[in-house]
N, C-alpha and C positions, 0 to 999 in steps of 0.2 A: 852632814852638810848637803844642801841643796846642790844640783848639779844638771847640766845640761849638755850631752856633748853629742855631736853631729859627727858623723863619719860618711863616704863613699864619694866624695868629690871628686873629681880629677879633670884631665882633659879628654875630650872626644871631639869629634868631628861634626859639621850640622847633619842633620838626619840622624845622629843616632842617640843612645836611650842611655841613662841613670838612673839610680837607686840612690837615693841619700835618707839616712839613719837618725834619726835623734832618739836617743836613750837616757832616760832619768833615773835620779837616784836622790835618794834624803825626801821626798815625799809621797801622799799618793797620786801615783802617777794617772790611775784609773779614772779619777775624780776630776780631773782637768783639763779644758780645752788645752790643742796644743796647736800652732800657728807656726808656718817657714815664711819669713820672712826675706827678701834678699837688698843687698847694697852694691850697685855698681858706681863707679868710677863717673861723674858728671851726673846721674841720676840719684832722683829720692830715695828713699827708703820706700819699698812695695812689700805689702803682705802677696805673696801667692797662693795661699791656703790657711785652711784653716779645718779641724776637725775637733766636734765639740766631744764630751766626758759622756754622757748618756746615750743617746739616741744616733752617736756617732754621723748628725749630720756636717755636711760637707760645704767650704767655702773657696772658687776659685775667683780669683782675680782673670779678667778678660785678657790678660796677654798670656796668660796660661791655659786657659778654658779648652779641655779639648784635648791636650799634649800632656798635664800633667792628672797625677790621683793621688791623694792621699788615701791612707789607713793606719791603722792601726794594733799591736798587739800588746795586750794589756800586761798578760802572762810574759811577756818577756822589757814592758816598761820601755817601749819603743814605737813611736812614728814613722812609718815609712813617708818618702816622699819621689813616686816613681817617674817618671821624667824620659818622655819619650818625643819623638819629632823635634830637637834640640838645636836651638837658632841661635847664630852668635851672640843677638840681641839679649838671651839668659846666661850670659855670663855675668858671675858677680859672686859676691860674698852668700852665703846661705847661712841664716840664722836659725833657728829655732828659739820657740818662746812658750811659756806656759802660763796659764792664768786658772785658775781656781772658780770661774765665775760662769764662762760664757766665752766665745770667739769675739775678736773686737780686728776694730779695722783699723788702726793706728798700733805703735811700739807702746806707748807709754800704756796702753790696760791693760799688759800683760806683767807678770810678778817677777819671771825668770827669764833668763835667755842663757846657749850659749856662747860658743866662743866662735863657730862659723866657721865652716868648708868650703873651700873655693872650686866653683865651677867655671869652666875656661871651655868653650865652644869654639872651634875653628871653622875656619874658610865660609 
């Protein structure tokens, strides 16, 4: 079965740093852009990144530009999404997504998602 699951959410404080995880299973994981997406409370849906299957380049959204980095390990079928300089303003649900294709800048060109970690930024 296809699966997506996000781990290393929690609370911290602004100024300080996260690690959030997406690891997959049920396909190749190697082959596929993989996308963090997030959902706060009154706002849209924003991709904040995006890292594509080959050439592992890289896509940030300008409210993260700077603060966050993705990567990637293949060998262990996980996303990293590193997350430093941390403003209350990125609090929110954190998704992860995968697409088989390409990086895309909307939810809907992506095949999988999954269930989402919640980051919570204080003061």
């Amino acid at each position: 079965q296809v699966q997506l699951v996000e781990s290393g959410g929690g609370l911290v404080q602004a100024g300080g740093s996260l690690r959030l995880s997406c690891t997959g299973s049920g396909f190749r994981f190697g082959t596929y852009a993989i996308g963090w997406f997030r959902q706060a409370p009154g706002k849209e849906r924003e991709e904040v990144s995006c890292i594509t299957a080959g050439d592992r380049s890289t896509f940030y959204a300008d409210s993260v530009k700077g603060r966050f980095i993705i990567s990637r390990d293949n060998a262990k079928n996980t996303v990293y999404l590193q997350m430093d300089s941390l403003k209350p303003d990125d609090t929110a649900v954190y998704y992860c997504t995968a697409s088989n294709y390409q990086c895309y800048s909307v939810w809907e060109g992506y095949d999988f998602w999954g269930q989402g970690t919640q980051v919570t930024v204080s003061s």
